[in-house]
VMD Tcl script that draws the C-alpha trace (Angstrom):
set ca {
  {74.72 23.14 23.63}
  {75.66 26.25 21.44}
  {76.11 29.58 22.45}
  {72.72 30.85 20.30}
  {70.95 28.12 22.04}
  {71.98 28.99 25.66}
  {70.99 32.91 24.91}
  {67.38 31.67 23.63}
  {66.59 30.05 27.04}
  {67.96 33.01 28.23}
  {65.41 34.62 26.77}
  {62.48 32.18 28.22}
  {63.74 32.91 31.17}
  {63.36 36.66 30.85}
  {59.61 36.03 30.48}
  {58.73 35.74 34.46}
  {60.78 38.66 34.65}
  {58.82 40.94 32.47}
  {55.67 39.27 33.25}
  {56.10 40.60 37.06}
  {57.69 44.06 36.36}
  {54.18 44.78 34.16}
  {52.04 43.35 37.03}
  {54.36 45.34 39.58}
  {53.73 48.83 37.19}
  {57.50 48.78 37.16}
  {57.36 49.43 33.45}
  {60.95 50.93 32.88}
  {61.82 47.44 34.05}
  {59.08 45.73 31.65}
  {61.02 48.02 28.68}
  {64.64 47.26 29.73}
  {64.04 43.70 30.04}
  {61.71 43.24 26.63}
  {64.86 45.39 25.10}
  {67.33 43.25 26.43}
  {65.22 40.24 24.82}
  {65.53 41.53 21.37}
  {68.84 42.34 21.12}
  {69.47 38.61 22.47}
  {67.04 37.73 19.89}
  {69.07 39.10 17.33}
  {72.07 38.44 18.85}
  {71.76 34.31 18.57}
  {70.08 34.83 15.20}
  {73.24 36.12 14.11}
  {75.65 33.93 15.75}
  {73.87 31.34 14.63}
  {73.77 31.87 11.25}
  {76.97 33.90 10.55}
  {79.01 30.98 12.63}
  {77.15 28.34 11.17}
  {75.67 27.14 15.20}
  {72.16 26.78 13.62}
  {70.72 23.56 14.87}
  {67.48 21.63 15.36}
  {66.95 22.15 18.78}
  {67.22 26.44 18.14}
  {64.92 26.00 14.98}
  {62.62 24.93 18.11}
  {63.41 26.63 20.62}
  {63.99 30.49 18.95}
  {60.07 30.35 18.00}
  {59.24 29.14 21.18}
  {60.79 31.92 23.48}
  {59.46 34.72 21.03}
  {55.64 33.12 21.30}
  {56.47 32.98 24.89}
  {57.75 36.33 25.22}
  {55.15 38.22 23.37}
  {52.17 35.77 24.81}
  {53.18 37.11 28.37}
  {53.46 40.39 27.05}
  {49.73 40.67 26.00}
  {48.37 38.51 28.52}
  {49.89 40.98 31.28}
  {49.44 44.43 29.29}
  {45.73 42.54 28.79}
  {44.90 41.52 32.27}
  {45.62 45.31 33.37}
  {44.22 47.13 30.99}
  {46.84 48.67 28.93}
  {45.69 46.93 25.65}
  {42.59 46.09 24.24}
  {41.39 42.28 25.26}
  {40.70 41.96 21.75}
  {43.61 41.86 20.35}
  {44.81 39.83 22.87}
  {42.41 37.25 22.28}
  {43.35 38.28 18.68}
  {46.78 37.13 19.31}
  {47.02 34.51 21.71}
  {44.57 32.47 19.74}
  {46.51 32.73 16.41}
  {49.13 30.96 18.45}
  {46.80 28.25 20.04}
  {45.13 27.31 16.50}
  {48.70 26.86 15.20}
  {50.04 24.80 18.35}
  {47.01 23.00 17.79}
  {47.28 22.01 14.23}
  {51.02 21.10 14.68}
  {49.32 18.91 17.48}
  {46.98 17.04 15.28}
  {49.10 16.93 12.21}
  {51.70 14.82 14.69}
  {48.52 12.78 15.80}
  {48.03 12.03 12.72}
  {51.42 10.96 12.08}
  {51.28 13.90 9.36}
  {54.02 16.09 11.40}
  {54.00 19.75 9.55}
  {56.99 21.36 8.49}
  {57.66 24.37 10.72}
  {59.02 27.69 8.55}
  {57.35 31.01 9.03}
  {55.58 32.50 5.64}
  {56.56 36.61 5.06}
  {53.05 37.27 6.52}
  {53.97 35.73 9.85}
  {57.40 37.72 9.64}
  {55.77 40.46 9.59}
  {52.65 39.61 11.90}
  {55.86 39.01 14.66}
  {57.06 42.42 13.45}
  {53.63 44.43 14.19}
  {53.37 42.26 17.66}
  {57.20 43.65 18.66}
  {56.37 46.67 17.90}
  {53.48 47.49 19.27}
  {54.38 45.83 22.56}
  {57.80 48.10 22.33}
  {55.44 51.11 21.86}
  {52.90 50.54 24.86}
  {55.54 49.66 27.20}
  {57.20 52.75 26.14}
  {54.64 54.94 26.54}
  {53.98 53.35 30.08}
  {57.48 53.60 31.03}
  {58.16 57.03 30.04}
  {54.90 58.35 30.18}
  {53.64 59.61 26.68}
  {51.06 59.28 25.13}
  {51.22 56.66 22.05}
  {48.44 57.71 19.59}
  {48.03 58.04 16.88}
  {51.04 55.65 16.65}
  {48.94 52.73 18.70}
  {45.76 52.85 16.35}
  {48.03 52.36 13.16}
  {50.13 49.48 14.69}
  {46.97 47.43 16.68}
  {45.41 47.74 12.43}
  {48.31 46.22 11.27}
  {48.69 43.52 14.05}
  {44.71 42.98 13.16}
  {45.35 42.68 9.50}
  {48.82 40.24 9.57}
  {47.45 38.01 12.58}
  {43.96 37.32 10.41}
  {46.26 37.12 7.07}
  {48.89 35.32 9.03}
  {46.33 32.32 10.38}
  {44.32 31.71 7.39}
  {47.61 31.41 5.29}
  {48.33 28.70 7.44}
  {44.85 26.77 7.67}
  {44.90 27.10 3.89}
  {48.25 25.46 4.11}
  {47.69 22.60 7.10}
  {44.25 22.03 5.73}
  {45.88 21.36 2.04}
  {48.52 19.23 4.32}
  {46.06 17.19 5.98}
  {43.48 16.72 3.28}
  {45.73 13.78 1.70}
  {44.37 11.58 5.57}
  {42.62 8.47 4.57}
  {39.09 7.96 5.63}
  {38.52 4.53 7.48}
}
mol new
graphics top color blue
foreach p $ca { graphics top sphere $p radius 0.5 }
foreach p [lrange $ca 0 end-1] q [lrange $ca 1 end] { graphics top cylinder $p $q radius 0.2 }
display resetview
């Protein structure tokens, strides 16, 4: 196993960690850790790539503990109040419709080629940072608007782009299934 691939489970396994320092209101934990997960993040992205230790199992598992990461994130901030459900339903079910097509696409012995479009780049990037922001301002007690407004519209506008690009796209994929 490479050394990129050992820091991303790392990173999963940061996820119970941050997941009980929200749900303990030990926030300045909740920051530290969801700090330490993105310089990790960045930190196998670049090993991997600049020492050539990209593989198949990272292509995998490098989505994986971000979706898990962020999930928890806005299931616990969620669950107590500190964002709006809505966008957590917003969020959390962009990631269930696209588990669930890559589901039926292998049912249908149609697997789907995974690589993120710019709008999901950028979807991921509005998700960080607005997590980063409201566990800031609950770690180090500030106040986050107008700041939190403008990054929950663009999380809005990316995560509806972000999921119809790819229904466009899996539907298109798909559409070539014979009817029996």
């Amino acid at each position: 196993m490479s050394i990129p691939n050992i820091i991303t489970l790392g990173r999963i396994m940061l996820v119970p960690i941050i997941v009980w320092a929200i749900v303990s209101s030990q926030m300045e934990v909740a920051f530290a850790v969801f700090l330490i997960a993105g310089i990790s993040d960045a930190v196998d992205g670049f090993l991997a790539k600049r020492f050539n230790m990209t593989s198949e199992l990272g292509a995998l598992l490098d989505p994986l503990a971000d979706k898990a990461l962020l999930v928890s994130i806005y299931l616990s901030l969620g669950i107590w109040g500190d964002i709006p459900r809505w966008i957590v339903i917003l969020v959390v079910s962009r990631d269930i419709m696209i588990v669930t097509a890559v589901i039926v696409s292998w049912l249908f012995d149609k697997p789907v080629e995974m690589r993120p479009s710019k709008v999901s780049k950028l979807n991921t990037a509005a998700q960080v940072a607005y997590a980063a922001l409201v566990l800031a301002a609950l770690a180090f007690g500030f106040k986050p608007s107008p700041y939190d407004i403008v990054l929950m519209g663009l999380v809005t506008v990316f995560t509806l782009s972000s999921v119809s690009l790819y229904l466009v796209e899996w539907l298109r994929h798909m559409s070539t299934i014979e009817a029996k």
